[in-house]
Structures are given as C-alpha cells and as structure tokens.
C-alpha positions in Angstrom: 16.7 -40.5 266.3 14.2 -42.0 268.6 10.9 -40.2 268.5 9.9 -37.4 271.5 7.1 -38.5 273.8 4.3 -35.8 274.0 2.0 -35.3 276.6 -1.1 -37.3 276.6 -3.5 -35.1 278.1 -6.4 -38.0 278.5 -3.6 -40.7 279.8 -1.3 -38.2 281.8 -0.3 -38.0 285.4 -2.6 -35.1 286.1 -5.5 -37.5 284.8 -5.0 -39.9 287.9 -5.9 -36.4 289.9 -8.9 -35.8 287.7 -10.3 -39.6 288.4 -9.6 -39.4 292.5 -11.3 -35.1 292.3 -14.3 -36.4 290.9 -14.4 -39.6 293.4 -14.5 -36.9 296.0 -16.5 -34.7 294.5 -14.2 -32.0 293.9 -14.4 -29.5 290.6 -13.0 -31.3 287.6 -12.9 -30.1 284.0 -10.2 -33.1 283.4 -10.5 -36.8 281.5 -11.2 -39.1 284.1 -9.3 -42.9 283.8 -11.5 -45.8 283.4 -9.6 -48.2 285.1 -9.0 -46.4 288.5 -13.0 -45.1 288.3 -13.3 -49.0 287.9 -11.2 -49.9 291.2 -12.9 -46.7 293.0 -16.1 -48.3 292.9 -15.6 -51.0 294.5 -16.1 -49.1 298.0 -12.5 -49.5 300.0 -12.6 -48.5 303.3 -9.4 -46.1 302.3 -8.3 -45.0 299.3 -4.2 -44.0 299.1 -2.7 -42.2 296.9 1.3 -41.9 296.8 3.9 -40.1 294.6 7.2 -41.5 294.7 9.3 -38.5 293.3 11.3 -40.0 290.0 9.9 -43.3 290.0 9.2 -43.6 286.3 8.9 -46.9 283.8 12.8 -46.3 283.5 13.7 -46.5 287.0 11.3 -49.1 287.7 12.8 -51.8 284.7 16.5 -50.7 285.2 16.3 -51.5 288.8 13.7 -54.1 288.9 12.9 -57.7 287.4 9.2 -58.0 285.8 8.9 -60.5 288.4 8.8 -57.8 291.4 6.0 -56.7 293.2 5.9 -53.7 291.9 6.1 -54.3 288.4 3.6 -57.1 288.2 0.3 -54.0 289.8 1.4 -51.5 286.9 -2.2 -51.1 285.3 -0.8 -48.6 282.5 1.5 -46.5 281.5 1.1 -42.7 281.5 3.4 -39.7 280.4 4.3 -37.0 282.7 4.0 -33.2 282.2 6.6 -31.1 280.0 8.9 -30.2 281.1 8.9 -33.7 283.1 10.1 -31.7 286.2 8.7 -31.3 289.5 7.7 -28.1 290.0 5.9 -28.8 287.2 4.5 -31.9 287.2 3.5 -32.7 291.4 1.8 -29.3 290.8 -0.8 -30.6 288.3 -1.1 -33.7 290.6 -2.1 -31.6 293.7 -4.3 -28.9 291.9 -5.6 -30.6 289.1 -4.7 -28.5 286.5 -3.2 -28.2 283.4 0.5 -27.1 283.6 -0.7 -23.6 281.6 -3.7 -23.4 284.1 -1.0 -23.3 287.3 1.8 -21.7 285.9 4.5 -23.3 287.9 6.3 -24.8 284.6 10.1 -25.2 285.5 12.8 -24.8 288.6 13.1 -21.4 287.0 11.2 -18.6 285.4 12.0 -15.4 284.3 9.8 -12.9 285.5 10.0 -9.6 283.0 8.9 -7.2 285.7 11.9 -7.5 287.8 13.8 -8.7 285.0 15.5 -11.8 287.0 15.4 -15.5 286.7 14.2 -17.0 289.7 14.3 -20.4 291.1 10.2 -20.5 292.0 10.6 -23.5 295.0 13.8 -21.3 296.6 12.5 -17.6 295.6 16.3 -17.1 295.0 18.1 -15.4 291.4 18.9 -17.6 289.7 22.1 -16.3 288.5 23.3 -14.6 291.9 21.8 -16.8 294.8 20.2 -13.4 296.4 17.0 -14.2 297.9 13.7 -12.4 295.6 10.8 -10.6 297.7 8.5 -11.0 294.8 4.6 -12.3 294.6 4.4 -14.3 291.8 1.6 -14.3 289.2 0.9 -18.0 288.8 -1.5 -20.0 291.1 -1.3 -20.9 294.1 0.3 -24.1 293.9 -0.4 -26.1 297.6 -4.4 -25.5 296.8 -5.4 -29.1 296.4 -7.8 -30.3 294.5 -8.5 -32.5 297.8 -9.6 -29.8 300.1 -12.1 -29.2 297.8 -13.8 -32.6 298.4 -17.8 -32.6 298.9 -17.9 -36.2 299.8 -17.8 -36.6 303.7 -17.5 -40.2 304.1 -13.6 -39.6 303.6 -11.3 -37.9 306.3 -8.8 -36.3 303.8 -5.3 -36.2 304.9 -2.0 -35.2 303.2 1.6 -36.6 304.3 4.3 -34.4 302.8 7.8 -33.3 304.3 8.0 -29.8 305.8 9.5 -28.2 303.0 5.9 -28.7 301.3 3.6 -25.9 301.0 -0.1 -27.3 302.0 -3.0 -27.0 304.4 -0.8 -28.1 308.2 -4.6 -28.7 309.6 -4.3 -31.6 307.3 -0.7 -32.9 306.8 1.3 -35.5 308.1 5.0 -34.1 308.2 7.3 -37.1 307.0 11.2 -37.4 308.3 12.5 -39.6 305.6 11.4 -43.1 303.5 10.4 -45.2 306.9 8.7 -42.6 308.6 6.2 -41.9 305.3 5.7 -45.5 305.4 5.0 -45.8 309.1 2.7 -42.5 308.6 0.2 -44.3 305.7 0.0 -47.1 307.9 -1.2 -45.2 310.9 -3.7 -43.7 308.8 -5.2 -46.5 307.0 -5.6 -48.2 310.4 -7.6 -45.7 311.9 -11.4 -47.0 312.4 -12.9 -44.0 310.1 -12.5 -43.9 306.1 -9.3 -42.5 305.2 -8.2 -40.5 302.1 -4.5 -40.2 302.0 -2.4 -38.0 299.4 0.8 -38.9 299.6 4.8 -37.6 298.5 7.5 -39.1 298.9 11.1 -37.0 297.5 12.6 -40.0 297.0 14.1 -42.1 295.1 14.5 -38.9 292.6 17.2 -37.1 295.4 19.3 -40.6 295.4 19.0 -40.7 291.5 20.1 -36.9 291.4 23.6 -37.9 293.5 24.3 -41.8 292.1 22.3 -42.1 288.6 19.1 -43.9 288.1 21.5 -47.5 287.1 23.6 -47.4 290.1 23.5 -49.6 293.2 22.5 -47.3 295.3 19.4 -46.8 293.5 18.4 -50.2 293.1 18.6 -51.1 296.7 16.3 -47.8 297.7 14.0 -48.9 295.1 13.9 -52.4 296.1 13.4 -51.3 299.2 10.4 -49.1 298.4 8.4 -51.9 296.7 9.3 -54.4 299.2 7.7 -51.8 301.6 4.4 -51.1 299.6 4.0 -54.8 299.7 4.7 -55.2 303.4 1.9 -52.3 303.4 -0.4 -54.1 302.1 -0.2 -56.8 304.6 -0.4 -54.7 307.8 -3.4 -52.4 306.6 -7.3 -53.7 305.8 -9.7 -53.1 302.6 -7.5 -50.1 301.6 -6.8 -49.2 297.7 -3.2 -47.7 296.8 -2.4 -45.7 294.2 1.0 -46.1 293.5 2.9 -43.3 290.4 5.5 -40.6 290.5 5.6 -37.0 289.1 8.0 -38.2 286.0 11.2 -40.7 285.4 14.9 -40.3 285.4 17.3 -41.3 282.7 21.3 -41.5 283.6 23.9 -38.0 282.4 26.2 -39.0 279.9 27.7 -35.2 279.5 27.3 -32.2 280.1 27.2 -29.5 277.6 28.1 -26.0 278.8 25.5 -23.0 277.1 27.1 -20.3 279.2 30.4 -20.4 277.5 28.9 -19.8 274.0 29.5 -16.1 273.8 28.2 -16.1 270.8 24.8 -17.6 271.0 24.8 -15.9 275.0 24.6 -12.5 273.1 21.6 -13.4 271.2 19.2 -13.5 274.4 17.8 -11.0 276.6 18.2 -12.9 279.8 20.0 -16.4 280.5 18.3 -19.3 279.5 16.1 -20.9 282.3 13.5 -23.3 283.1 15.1 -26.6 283.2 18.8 -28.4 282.6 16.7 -30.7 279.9 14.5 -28.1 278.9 15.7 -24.9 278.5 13.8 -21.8 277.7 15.3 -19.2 275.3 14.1 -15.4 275.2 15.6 -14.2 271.7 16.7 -10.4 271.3 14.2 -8.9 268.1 15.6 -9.6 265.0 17.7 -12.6 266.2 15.7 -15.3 266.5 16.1 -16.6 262.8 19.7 -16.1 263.7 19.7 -17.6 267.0 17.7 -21.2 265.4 20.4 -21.7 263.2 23.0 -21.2 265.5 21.7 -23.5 268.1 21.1 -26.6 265.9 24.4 -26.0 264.5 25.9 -26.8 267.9 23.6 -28.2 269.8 21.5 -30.2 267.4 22.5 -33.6 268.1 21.9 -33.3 271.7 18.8 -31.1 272.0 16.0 -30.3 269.7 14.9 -26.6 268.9 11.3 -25.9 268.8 9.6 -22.8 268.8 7.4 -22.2 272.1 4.0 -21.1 269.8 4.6 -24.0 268.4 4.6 -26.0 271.2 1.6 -24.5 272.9 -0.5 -24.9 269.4 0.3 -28.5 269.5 -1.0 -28.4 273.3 2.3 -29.5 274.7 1.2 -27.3 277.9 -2.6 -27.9 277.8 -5.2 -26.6 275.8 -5.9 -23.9 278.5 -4.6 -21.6 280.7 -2.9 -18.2 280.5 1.1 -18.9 282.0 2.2 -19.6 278.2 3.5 -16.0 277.8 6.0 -17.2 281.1 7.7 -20.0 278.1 10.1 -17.6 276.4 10.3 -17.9 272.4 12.4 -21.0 272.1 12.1 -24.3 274.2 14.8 -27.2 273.5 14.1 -31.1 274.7 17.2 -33.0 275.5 17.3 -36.3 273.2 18.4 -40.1 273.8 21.6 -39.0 274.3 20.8 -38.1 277.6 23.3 -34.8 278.0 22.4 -32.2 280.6 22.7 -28.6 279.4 24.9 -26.4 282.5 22.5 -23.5 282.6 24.6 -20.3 283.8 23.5 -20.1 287.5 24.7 -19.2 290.6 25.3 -22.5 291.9 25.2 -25.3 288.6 24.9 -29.1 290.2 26.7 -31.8 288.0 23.8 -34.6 288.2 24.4 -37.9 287.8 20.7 -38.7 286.7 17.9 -36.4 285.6 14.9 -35.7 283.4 12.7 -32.8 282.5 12.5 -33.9 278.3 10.7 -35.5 275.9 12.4 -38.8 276.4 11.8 -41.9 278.5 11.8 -40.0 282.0 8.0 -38.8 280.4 6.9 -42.6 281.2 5.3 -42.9 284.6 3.4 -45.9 285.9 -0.2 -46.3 287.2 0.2 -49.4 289.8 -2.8 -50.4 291.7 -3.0 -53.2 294.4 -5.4 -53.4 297.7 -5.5 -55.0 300.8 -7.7 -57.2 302.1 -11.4 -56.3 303.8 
C-alpha cells in the first residue's frame, strides 16, 4: 500500500498565509516560507494571492503537460490540511491558523449539546436536511488574518463569491471564473499598492460533477492557466501567488457505511466529518469491538486510526482546543480512491473528491510576476 501523506506543518498551505501575515504585519505564531519571503522582498507594486478550490499537483499533471504555463512557475510542493477538505483547509488559509486553533475541521460535525450532526457551511442536520439555530463553538472563520494588517502601504482587498462569509467593506463579489479574472485585473491596475486575497470555487465544483481526468476538467483548467498567464500580460510589477486549498483524485466506488447494521449499532451518532474521512463516535465498551469490525470490512479501502493518536502525532496542529470535536476513530480513504456514502439526508454520488491522506494532500506553490 502506498504510504499516507501527513501534514507538514512548516511546508503546508496554511504556511503560504503565515509568510504573506507577517509581510503585512499581521500576528503570526506560524513558519514562514523562505522562498515567497524571498519574492516579497523584492517590493511589487501588488502582491496577489489566489486560491483555485481543488487545484492540487494531481489536477494540475492529469490535465496538464510540464510544458504549460502553469506547471513550469510551481516553486514547491506543499500538503494541504487533514482532512484535505474545504471547510477545513480555505479556513486555515484565511485565519492563519492551525486546523485545531479554528475548529472548522470537516463539512460536518457533531455537536454533543444538541446531539445532531450538522453540515457547518449549510447550518443544516445532517441526517434530516432541517435547518439548525445553533452558535457554534469554534472560531470565527471569515476573520482574516488580512484585516489585521499593520502595514499601510497596501490597500487590502478580498474577491470571494457571495456565499463567502468576510468583511463586504472589503470584498469583491465574483459571478463565476471570467468575472474573478476580470476583478484581479481591475485591482492590480489601480494606481495605489494593492493586496488582493483571492478564491476562486472552481475547478473543484466541475471536478465534483465530471472527475478530476475528464474533458471537462481539462479544458476549465486549461483555461485557468491560460488566463493567469494572459493576467500577467495586462497588469504591471504585480506578484501572484497562485495554490489551492487541496487536490482531487477520481471515485472508483462507493462503499455504503449506512447499510452495515452491525457496525451502525456500535456508534452513538452517524459517522460524520467527511466522505474520505470519516469520524466515528464509539458507544463505551465497543470501541475494541468496533476496530476490529471495521478493518475487517473496510480495511482495504480505508485505514482506522485512532483520533488521540492522530492529534499526538500532530496530524491537526500542535495547538488548539477543537480536538475533542474529532470523535474517537478517524479513517483516511487509500489509493483506491472509494468514497464512503455517509448516511445523510441528501448523499451526492461524486465523480471526483478528496479529503484523505492521499495525493489530493499535494497542493502547489506557483509564483510568477508581471513586469514593472
């Protein structure tokens, strides 16, 4: 079995925020990265930074020759958060914190005090679709490290779509790929310094519906770099930071949890958290029980691993308090790229996703400029 790809907490997505907070003088207790402290120095009129949602080291070499634009600026290569999901992972790139520092670990969570499983982005049960009125404990997740800048040379701006939580006195609000291209360049062209956070949901929703190898994809992600580098041309002395908040990998199968009645009895809530990554609370005096049950039918597929474990061996950061929100068991899908049907109110048959341990943890650091 091909090894599991931890997180790297000193070459990690969240350590391109902790380079770009302490170039505007924002709090950082994060390892900085040389090479874009190196690049920052150099004094660009604007400095960009964009998230292309999915766009991992997978994506990018299915779906692209080594030749392309894109390909030829990656700088290094960087793992994602765990579980490599979105909630999770754009919310240590906006606050600049460690995934047990914000809280916001999965699409679901299951919150003992109202005993229910909620999807955190749609405040909705997960099992019954019914909307939750509920405050939740973790962070709050749209405070970005950015509008805590103390450098004033630099107009900060953010260019999200609506659905985004964030500052509005701020924000751009993008419709779509051409309008968040048309919106950096506006920016960058204005006559004052300029620094732009950027997200972009895409190519991870076209991924989600076609795959991450299917023509569909390639042409949106052709079309992306060919756009970046067409961005280059029509702005002036302007760095870009170019990542995404994790990869994608294609669904072979589907394996469906729910209808195990036997395992099913064994927890205290259904599992949650993520399709790749599920999260197990055990009933007391079942968990030796439940171990052994699981790897005997799901072993090939997903591996077990205790959550104390996991937050020992800083899987989730080396600080914070969410960890107690993790459950007792957490499982990573493997190479075989399956995608476990969580029992939900409304289950979506993927055709690409991510969330584990496995390639979709790869996400690029590409750097290119523009002219002065």
């Amino acid at each position: 079995m091909q090894k599991l790809i931890k997180p790297d907490w000193k070459n990690s997505i969240l350590n391109i925020s902790a380079t770009l907070a302490e170039f505007l003088g924002a709090p950082n207790e994060n390892a900085t990265l040389q090479v874009l402290k190196d690049e920052l120095a150099k004094g660009y009129k604007n400095v960009v930074y964009m998230c292309f949602d999915g766009m991992g080291v997978n994506p990018l070499e299915i779906n692209l020759p080594e030749s392309d634009f894109l390909r030829k600026h990656i700088v290094k290569t960087l793992t994602s958060t765990f579980p490599s999901t979105t909630t999770n992972a754009t919310t240590s790139l906006c606050t600049n914190k460690l995934p047990l520092e914000h809280g916001w670990l999965g699409w679901s969570l299951h919150f003992d005090e109202i005993k229910r499983n909620v999807d955190i982005y749609l405040h909705r049960d997960s099992q019954t679709g019914e909307e939750v009125d509920y405050v939740y404990p973790m962070i709050d997740d749209s405070d970005g490290y950015f509008y805590h800048a103390t450098r004033t040379d630099y107009e900060v701006n953010t260019v999200f779509p609506k659905y985004v939580s964030c500052k509005p006195e701020y924000n751009h609000v993008i419709q779509g790929v051409d309008d968040f291209f048309a919106t950096v360049r506006e920016i960058c062209n204005k006559p004052s310094k300029q620094f732009v956070y950027a997200y972009c949901p895409e190519p991870d929703y076209t991924m989600h519906e076609y795959g991450v190898t299917n023509p569909n994809t390639q042409l949106l992600i052709q079309s992306i770099s060919a756009n970046l580098q067409k961005l280059r041309s029509e702005t002036n002395d302007t760095l870009f930071i170019v990542s995404a908040d994790h990869g994608q990998v294609d669904v072979t199968d589907y394996v469906y949890i729910g209808e195990d009645e036997e395992l099913m009895s064994m927890l205290k809530c259904p599992p949650y958290l993520d399709s790749r990554s599920p999260a197990f609370i055990v009933k007391r005096g079942k968990k030796r029980q439940f171990a052994k049950l699981f790897k005997e039918h799901y072993g090939e597929d997903f591996v077990l691993f205790r959550t104390s474990d996991l937050l020992k061996q800083g899987y989730f950061g080396d600080r914070g308090e969410y960890g107690y929100l993790l459950g007792d068991f957490i499982a990573s899908g493997t190479y075989t790229n399956k995608m476990m049907i969580l029992p939900k109110n409304e289950v979506h048959y993927m055709k690409g996703h991510h969330t584990a341990l496995t390639k979709e943890m790869l996400v690029p650091l590409i750097l290119f400029s523009s002219k002065s």
